[in-house]
C-alpha positions in Angstrom: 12.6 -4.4 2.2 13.7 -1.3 3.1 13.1 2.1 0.7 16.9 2.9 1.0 17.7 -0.5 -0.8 15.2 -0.1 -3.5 15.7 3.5 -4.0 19.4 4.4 -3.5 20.0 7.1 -5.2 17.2 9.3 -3.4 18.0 8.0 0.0 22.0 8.5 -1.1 21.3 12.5 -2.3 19.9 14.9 -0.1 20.2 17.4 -3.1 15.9 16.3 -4.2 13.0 18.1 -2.5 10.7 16.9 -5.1 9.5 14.7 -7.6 7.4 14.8 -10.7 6.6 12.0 -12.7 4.0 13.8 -15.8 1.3 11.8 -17.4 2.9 11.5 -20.5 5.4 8.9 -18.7 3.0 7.3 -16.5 1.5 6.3 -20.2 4.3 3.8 -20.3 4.0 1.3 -18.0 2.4 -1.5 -19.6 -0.2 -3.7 -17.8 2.9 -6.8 -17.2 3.9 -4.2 -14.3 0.3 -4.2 -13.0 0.3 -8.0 -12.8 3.1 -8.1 -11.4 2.9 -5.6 -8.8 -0.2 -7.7 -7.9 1.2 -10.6 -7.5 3.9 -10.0 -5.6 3.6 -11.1 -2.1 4.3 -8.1 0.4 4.1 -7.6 4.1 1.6 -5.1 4.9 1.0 -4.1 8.9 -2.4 -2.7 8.4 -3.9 -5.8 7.0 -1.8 -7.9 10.0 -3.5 -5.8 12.9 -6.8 -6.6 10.8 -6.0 -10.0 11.2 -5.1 -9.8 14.5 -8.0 -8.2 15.5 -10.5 -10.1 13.9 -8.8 -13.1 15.2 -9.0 -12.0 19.1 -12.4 -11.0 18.4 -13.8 -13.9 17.1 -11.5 -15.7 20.2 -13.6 -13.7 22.8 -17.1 -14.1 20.9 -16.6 -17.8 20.9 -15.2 -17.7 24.9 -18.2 -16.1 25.7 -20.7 -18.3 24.2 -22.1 -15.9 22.0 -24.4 -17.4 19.2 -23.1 -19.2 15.6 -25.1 -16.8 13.8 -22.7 -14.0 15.0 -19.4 -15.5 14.8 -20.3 -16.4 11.2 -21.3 -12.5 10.6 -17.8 -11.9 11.6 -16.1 -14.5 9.5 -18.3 -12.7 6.5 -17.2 -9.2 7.7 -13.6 -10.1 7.3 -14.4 -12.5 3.8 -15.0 -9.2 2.4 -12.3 -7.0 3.6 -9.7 -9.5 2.6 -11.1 -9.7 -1.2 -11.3 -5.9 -1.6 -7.8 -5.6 0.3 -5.8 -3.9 -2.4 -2.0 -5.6 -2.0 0.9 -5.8 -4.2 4.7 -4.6 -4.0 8.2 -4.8 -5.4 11.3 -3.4 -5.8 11.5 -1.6 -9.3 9.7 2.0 -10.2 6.4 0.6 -11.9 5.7 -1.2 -8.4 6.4 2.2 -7.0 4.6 4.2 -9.0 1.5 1.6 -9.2 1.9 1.3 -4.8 1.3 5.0 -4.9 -1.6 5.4 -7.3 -3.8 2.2 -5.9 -2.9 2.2 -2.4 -3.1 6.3 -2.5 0.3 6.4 -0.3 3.8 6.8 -0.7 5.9 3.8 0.9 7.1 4.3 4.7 10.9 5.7 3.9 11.0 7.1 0.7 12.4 11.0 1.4 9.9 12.9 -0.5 6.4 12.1 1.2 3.9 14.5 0.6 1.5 14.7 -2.5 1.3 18.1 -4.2 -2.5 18.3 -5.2 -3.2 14.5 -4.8 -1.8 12.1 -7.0 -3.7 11.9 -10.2 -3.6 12.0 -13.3 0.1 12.9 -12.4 2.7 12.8 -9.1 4.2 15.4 -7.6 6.0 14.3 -4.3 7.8 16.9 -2.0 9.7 16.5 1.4 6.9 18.9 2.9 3.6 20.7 2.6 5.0 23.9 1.6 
């Protein structure tokens, strides 16, 4: 979905260059948003090339004969990366918030892009590094 539907009023306003969300109101989301946000079924490109990749791989180990032993290594390698893969999404400010503190990334679209200073134990997002 794109950012400009979930996030109108930033997309709508050009008068924001920044935005900081304190500690203090981090404190109150409640752990039903981190369920939640972990449950909810998102696209996500960089786990699809993944995918892709190990797929095509695998594709040419097997064309060319290579032994079991490492086509099963492979299937292992990417056993793990898909447990550990952190996911999750949605369309209200905990999923936000949560998308930018465990992925370590604010979503593709939204105006104000850079991280002051990192992003814990509070936010501070900008439109540049200035």
């Amino acid at each position: 979905m794109p950012i400009r539907t979930i996030f109108p009023q930033f997309t709508a306003c050009n008068e924001f260059s920044a935005l900081y969300l304190t500690s203090k109101t981090l404190k109150t989301m409640d752990i039903k948003a981190l369920a939640d946000w972990a449950r909810a079924e998102t696209f996500d490109k960089d786990l699809e090339l993944v995918r892709k990749m190990v797929t095509e791989l695998g594709q040419a180990l097997v064309r060319d004969n290579v032994k079991q032993a490492e086509i099963e290594q492979l299937k292992a390698i990417y056993s793990v990366v898909e447990k550990n893969w952190v996911r999750g999404g949605g369309n209200d400010w905990e999923s936000f918030i949560l998308g930018i503190f465990v992925k370590k990334e604010v979503p593709t679209g939204f105006p104000l892009n850079r991280a002051v200073g990192g992003i814990a134990p509070e936010v501070f997002l900008t439109e540049s590094e200035r």
